[in-house]
Every structure is written in C-alpha cells, then in structure tokens.
GUPA-560511 format. One record per residue (C-alpha): residue in one letter; z, x, y; chain. Coordinates in steps of 0.2 Angstrom, whole numbers, m for minus. Example, Ala and Ser with C-alpha at 12.3 -4.5 7.8 and 13.67 -1.06 7.14 Angstrom:
2
PT   residuo      pz      px      py   cadena
PT         A      39      62     m22        A
PT         S      36      68      m5        A
This chain:
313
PT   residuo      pz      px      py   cadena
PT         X     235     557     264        A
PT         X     240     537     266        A
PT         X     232     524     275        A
PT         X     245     515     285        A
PT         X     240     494     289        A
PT         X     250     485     303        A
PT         X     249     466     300        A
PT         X     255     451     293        A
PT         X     259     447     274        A
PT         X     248     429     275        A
PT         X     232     440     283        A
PT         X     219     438     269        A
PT         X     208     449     276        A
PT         X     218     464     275        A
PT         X     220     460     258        A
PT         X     202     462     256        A
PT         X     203     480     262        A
PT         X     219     484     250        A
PT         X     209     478     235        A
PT         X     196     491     239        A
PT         X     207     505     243        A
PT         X     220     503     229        A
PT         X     204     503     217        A
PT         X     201     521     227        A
PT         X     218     524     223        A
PT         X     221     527     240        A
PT         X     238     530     245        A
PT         X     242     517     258        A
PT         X     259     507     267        A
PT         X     258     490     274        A
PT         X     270     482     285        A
PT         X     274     471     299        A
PT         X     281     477     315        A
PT         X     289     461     315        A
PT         X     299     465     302        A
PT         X     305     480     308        A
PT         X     322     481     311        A
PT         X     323     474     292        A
PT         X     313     471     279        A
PT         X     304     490     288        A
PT         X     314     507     291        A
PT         X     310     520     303        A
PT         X     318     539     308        A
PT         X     310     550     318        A
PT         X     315     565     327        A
PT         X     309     579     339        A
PT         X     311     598     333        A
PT         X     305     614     338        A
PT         X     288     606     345        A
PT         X     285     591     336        A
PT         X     291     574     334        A
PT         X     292     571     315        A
PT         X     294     551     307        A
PT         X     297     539     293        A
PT         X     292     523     288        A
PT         X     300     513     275        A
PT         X     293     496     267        A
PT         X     294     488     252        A
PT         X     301     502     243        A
PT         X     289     514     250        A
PT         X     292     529     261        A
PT         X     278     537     271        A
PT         X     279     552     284        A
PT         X     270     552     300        A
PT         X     262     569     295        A
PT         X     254     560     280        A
PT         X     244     549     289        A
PT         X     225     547     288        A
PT         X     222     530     298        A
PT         X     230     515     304        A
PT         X     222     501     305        A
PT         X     231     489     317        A
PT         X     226     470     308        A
PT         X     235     455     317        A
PT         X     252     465     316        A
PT         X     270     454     325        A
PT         X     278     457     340        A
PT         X     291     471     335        A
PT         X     308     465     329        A
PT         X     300     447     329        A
PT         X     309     444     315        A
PT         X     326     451     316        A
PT         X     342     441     313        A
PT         X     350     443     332        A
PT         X     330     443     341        A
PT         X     329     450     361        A
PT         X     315     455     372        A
PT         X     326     471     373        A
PT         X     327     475     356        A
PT         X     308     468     353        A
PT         X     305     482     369        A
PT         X     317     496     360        A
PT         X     307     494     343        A
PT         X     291     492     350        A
PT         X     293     509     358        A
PT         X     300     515     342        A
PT         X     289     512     331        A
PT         X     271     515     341        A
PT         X     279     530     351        A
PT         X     281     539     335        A
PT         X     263     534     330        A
PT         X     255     537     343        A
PT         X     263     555     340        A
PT         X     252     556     324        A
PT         X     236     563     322        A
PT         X     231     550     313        A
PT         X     214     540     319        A
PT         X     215     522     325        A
PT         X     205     506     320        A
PT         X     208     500     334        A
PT         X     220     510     345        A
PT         X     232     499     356        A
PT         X     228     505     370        A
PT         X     211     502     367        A
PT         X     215     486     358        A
PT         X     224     479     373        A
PT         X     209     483     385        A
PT         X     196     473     376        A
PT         X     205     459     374        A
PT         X     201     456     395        A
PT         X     187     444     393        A
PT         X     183     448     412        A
PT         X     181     467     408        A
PT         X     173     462     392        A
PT         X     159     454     402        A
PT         X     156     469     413        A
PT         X     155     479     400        A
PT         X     142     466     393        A
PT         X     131     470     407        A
PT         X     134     491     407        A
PT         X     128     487     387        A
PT         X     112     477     392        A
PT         X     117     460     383        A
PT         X     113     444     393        A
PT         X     128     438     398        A
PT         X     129     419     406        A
PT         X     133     417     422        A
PT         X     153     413     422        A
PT         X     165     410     435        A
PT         X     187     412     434        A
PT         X     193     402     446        A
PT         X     210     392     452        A
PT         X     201     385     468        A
PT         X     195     369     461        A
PT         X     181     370     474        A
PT         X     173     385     469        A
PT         X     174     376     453        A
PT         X     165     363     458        A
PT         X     152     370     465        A
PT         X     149     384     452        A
PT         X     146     367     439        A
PT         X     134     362     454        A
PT         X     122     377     454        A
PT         X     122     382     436        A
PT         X     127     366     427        A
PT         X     129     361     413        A
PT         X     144     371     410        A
PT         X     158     376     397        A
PT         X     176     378     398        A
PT         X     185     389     386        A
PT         X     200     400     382        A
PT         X     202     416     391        A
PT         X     216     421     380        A
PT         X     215     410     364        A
PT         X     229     399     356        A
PT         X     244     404     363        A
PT         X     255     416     351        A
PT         X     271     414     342        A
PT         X     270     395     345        A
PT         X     260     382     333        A
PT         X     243     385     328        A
PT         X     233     376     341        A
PT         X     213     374     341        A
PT         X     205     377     359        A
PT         X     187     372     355        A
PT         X     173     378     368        A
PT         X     169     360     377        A
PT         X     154     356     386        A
PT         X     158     347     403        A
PT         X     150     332     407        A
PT         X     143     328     425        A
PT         X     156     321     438        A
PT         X     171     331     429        A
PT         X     186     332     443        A
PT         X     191     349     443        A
PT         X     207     347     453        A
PT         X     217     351     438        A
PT         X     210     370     439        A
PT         X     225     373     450        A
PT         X     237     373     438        A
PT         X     230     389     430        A
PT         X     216     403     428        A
PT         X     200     391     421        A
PT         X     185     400     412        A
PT         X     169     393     417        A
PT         X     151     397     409        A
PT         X     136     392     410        A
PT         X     130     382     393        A
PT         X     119     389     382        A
PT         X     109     380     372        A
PT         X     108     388     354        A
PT         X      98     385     338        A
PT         X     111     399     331        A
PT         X     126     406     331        A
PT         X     126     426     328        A
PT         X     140     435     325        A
PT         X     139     456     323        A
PT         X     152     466     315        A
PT         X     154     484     321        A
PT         X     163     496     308        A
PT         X     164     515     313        A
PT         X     147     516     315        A
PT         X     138     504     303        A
PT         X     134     484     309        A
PT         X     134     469     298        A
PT         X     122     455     305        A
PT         X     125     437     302        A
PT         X     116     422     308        A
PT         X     120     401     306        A
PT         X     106     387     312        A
PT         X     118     376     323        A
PT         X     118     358     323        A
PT         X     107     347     337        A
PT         X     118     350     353        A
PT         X     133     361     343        A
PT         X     145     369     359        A
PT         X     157     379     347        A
PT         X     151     386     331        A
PT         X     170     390     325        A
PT         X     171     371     323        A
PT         X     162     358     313        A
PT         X     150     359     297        A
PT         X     132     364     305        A
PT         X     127     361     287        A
PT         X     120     378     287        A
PT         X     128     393     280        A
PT         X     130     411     288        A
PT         X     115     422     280        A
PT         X     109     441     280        A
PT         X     100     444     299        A
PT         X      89     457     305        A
PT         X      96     463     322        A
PT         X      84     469     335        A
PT         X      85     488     341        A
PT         X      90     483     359        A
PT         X     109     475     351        A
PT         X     109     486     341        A
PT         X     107     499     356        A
PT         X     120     487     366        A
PT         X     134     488     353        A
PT         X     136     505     351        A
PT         X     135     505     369        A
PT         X     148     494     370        A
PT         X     159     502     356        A
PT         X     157     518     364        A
PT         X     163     513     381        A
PT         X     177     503     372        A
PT         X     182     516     361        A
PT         X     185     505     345        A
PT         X     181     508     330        A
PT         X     179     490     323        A
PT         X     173     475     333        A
PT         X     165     459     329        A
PT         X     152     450     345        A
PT         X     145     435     346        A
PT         X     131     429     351        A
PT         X     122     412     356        A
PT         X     103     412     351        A
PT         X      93     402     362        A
PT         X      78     392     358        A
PT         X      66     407     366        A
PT         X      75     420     353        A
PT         X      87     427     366        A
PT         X     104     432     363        A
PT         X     117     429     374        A
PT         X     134     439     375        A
PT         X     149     427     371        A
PT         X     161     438     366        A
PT         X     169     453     357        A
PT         X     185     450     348        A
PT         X     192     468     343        A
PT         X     200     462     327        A
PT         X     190     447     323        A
PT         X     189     441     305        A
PT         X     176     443     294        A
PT         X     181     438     277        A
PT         X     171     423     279        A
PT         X     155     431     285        A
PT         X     159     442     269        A
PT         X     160     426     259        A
PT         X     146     419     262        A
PT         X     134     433     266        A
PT         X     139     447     251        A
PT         X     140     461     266        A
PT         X     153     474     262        A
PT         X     161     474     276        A
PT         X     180     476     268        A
PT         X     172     491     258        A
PT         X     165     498     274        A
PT         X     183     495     284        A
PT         X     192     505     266        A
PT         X     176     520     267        A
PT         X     182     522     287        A
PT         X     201     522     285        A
PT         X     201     531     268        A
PT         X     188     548     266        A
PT         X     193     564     272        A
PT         X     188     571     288        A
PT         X     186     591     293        A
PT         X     194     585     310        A
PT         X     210     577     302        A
PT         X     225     587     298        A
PT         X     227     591     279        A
C-alpha cells in the first residue's frame, strides 16, 4: 500500500515526513496538483461498479486501489502550472484529480472538505467555545462604527488576518498589530476587519494534534510581544506540560472538526490561562520539531503509513 503526498516541491516539511517513511520503506508518491496537467498524469475510469485511477509523477505510477493515506500538505491550485493556464481547466483538473480520490478508500490527513471548513476562523471560534477554550472576545465587522465601539468596550485591541497572506501572489507578512487609542477605523469599509481583544501573554503555546497524539510547546514572549510568529523573543520553543482541560478541548475540537492533524495556538496570560487564538489545519511544525526534539514528522509517517484492519488490502 502507498502513501500518496499532495504538495509543493520547496515544503520542507513534508520532506521531514518522506525521510521517515523512505527509511520504513514505505511505498509512497509525491506530487503537485499544480503540476498536473504536466509534470503529473492521471486516467481513471468507471466499470462495472467502481471507478478505478492512475497517477503518474516523477516516473512513478500509483493506482488509486493502492492507497493507504493522503496527506494533503500545502498542495497548488490544479493546473496552476500548465503551459496555456485557465480557471476552466484549473476547474476540469481539480475535479479530476480529487473526484477520483475521493473515490479511494484511502484515509485523509486532512480531508478537503474538512480542510476547507476549518480554515473559517468565524466557525473556528465557535467551535473554540463548543471545545471549552477561552476565546477573546472578537468582533468581524465592515461598519466602521461597530468597530469603533467594539475598541471602546474591550480595548486594547488587535487587528489580524482572517485568511492570511493572500495566495498565488508574493509572500507577504501580515503581523498581528495592536491598535493604539484614537485609531480611525473608517478604513474598515473597504473590507471584512478581524478585531480581538488583546491579550497579554508571557507565552506563546502552540499544540500540535497528530491522529490522536499531542506535542506541547511553549516560548517566554518578549515585554509587550503582539505576534509570536515575528521577532526574536530571545527564548526558544521548549517541551510543555499540557493541562488535562486542553487536552480534553483538542480532541474536542479534532473530533468535531474531523481532522486528523492540527496545530492550536495559544496566548498564555500572566494568571496561567490559555486563550484560543487559532487552529491552522496544516500548520508547520518543523520548527517546533527543531527546537524541541518532538517527533512529530515520525508521528505524521506512523499515521499515514501502518496497516489498519479497517483499510482495504
């Protein structure tokens, strides 16, 4: 059975996870849906009862009846790389290529579907509450009045992405930044604004959920730190303990999510409470791995490659 990974050829991280399972010597394919047409292959047909596929990439062929997982990484927008590019044909391949694996009994980490869902942060915050996290008090708003007064009654407050850095232009940073008092928020017209109470931390945490098993780091912020992603706290990511009720949360979360791999963040305050910031559904941890020595590629490779009495043989 092969394990089947949809992403780009710079994502670093994924490479952590091929190291593991080529010294498995688990079968495995990786590709880019961007390069399909192209650089990728695909057939697939229905008969008598069941719709039946091949992948080709880099001088490997894989059938869809000989998939174990798929791990969905950072993958392209389908036929993002052909020589004569349309939304039609990005449309046509997309349906392709996904229609024919979602055909598969082959398990997902994550599943589209389920993928796409949790990149809402609005429904993320719900399901936040439903979990029992804290979650700051945050308002989405393109009336600059309500914006105004939503900085009146729980100032100070943030402003961040609700969508992060745009995709398939430049890299861009988009830094959580604290708003200072007598901000004009006429400018909130011109699009959906994500507003959130601040919270004060001495720490960012960050868990990472993978099938079942949660790897805990923690970083002491800097005096008056906004965004832990950005600037040198002089503190490294270490080992943490995580307390029963997050731990109770995540799977929550997971659970009603339906993913198999997630990674939170949290904002420790100066009373030891957590607070819900997020939960990016393929968020990186190669770094967190760096620095802490958790396993986590090795526990991504043990979920997409051992045998389960459930899959198809």
């Amino acid at each position: 059975m092969t394990v089947l990974i949809l992403t780009s050829p710079q994502d670093v991280t994924a490479d952590m996870v091929v190291d593991k399972l080529q010294a498995r010597g688990v079968p495995l394919v990786r590709l880019d849906p961007a390069d399909l047409p192209g650089e990728v292959d695909l057939s697939a047909e229905y008969v008598r009862g069941d719709f039946h596929g091949y992948l080709s990439a880099q001088g490997r062929m894989v059938s869809s009846r000989a998939l174990r997982s798929i791990w969905m990484r950072r993958p392209g927008e389908p036929a993002a790389h052909a020589p004569e590019r349309s939304d039609w044909l990005g449309a046509e391949t997309a349906q392709a290529l996904y229609g024919m694996l979602y055909s598969t009994t082959a398990r997902w980490m994550n599943h589209p579907r389920q993928a796409a869902q949790a990149r809402h942060k609005p429904w993320q915050l719900r399901l936040a509450h439903h979990s029992g996290f804290a979650v700051p008090p945050t308002v989405i708003t393109t009336f600059p009045r309500v914006a105004e007064e939503f900085a009146a009654t729980y100032g100070p407050v943030v402003v961040k992405s609700l969508s992060g850095p745009p995709r398939g232009g430049p890299p861009v940073e988009l830094p959580t930044t604290l708003l200072g008092p007598g901000t004009d928020f006429t400018g909130v017209a011109a699009g959906p604004t994500l507003l959130q109470q601040y919270v004060p931390k001495r720490a960012d945490l960050r868990v990472t959920y993978v099938g079942g098993r949660l790897f805990t780091a923690r970083k002491s912020s800097a005096p008056g730190q906004v965004d832990g992603r950005y600037g040198d706290t002089g503190h490294p990511w270490q080992p943490a303990e995580v307390p029963d009720r997050i731990v109770r949360g995540v799977r929550d979360y997971t659970d009603m999510a339906g993913l198999a791999y997630a990674a939170f963040d949290f904002a420790e305050d100066e009373e030891g409470l957590w607070w819900f910031l997020e939960c990016n559904q393929g968020g990186q941890f190669g770094f967190v791995e760096a620095e802490t020595g958790q396993p986590i590629a090795e526990a991504v490779a043990s979920w997409l490659a051992p045998h389960h009495p459930s899959e198809r043989t």
